[in-house]
N, C-alpha and C positions, 0 to 999 in steps of 0.2 A: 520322505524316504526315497532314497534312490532305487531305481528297475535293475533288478539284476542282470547284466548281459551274459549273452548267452555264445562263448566261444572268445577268440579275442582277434585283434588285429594287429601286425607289429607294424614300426614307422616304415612308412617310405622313402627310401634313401636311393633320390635318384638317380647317383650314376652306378648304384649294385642292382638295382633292381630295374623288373621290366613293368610300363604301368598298366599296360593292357592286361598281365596275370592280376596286379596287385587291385586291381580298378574290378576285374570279377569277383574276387577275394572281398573285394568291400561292397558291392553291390548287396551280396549273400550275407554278409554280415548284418548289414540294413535289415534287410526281409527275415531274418532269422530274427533280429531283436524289436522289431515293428521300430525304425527309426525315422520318424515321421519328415516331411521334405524340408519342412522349414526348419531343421538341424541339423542337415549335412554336412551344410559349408563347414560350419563351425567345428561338426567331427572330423571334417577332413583335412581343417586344418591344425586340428589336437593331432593326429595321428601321420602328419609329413613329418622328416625329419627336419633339424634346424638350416640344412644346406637347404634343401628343396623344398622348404617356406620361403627364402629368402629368395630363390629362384623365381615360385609363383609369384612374391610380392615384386619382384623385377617387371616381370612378364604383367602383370595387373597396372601399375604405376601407369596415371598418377592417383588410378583406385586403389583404396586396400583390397584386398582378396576376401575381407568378410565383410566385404559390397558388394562381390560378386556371386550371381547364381550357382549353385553347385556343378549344373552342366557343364557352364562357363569354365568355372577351372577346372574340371576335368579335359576339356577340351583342350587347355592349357597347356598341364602337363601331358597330354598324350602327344601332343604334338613337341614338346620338348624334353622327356624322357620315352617314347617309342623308337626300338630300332627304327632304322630307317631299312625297307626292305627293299631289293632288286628282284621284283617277282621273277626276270627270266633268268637271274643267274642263281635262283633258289629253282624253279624248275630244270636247269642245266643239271642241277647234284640231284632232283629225286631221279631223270631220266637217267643216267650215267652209271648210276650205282649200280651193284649188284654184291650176289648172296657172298659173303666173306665165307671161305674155308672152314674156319672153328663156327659159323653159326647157324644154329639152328634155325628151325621152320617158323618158331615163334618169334625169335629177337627178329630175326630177318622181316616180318611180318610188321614187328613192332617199329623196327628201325623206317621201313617204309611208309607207315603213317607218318611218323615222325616228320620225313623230310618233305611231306606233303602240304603240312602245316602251312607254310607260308606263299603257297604256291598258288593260291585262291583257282583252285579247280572247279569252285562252283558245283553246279548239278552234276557234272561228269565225275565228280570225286570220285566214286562208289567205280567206274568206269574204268579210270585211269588205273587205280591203287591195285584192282585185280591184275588189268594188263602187265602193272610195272612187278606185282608179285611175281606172276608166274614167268615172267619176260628174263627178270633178273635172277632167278632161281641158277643155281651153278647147273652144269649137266650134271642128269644120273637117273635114278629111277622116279626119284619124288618127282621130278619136272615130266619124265616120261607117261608120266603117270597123270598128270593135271591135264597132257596135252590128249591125252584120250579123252575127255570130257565136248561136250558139247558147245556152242555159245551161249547157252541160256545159263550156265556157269555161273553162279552169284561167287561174291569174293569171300563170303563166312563158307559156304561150301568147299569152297578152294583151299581155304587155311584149315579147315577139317580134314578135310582129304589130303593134304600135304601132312599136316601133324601124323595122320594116324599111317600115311605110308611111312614116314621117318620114325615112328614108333616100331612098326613094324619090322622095317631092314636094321632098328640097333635090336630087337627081342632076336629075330636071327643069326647077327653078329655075335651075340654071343654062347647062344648056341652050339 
């Protein structure tokens, strides 16, 4: 009788998809259904698409790819469907940006993670993201207002403190 899984996986198609999401996406799928190591390959090769099976058994040749360890071709396709990143021209857009007009304290907050991502900040992450929050912040009160704060400043403090002064000055506004 077959194990009921638990959740599913769609194929991997990869020049729509990115494999480092899709590669977490099926790590968890693993650990959610107990997929034991010595059936990975074989899952992951049920669940490529027919382009990027054809791809992996390229890149394997003159192995088949269910010769190869699962590491193995994971290794494979990450190195042949991973963007290719420019760490310093992804650090150029998160320094550079700043608070758009129509956006708020959250998206802004959010958008700055975002461009962080790629940007391998390492331990100074938590460090930078405050800096570029409040750095990039447009002028007015919310900004006026973060830079009263002291250096011991954490960056959830800061996105607290900004939301709830921008909460603030729209309950006034309309007022």
């Amino acid at each position: 009788m077959a194990q009921q899984m638990y959740g599913q996986i769609p194929e991997f198609y990869g020049d729509g998809d990115d494999w480092n999401v899709y590669y977490e996406r099926l790590e968890q799928f693993f650990e959610v259904n107990n997929i034991p190591d010595n059936k990975r390959s074989a899952f992951l090769i049920s669940v490529i698409g027919s382009n990027s099976y054809k791809t992996l058994r390229d890149l394997c040749h003159p192995t088949l790819p269910k010769d190869k360890p699962f590491d193995e071709l994971c290794e494979l396709l990450r190195r042949q469907f991973s963007p290719q990143i420019s760490i310093f021209r992804e650090r150029s857009k998160f320094y550079n940006c700043r608070q758009e007009p129509h956006e708020n304290v959250t998206s802004w907050y959010g958008r700055v993670k975002k461009l962080s991502v790629d940007c391998r900040f390492g331990d100074n992450l938590e460090m930078v993201l405050l800096d570029k929050f409040i750095t990039g912040l447009r002028p007015g009160q919310v900004l006026d207002r973060l830079c009263e704060e002291s250096e011991t400043l954490t960056l959830q403090q800061a996105v607290d403190i900004a939301i709830n002064k921008e909460c603030a000055l729209l309950e006034t506004a309309r007022n």
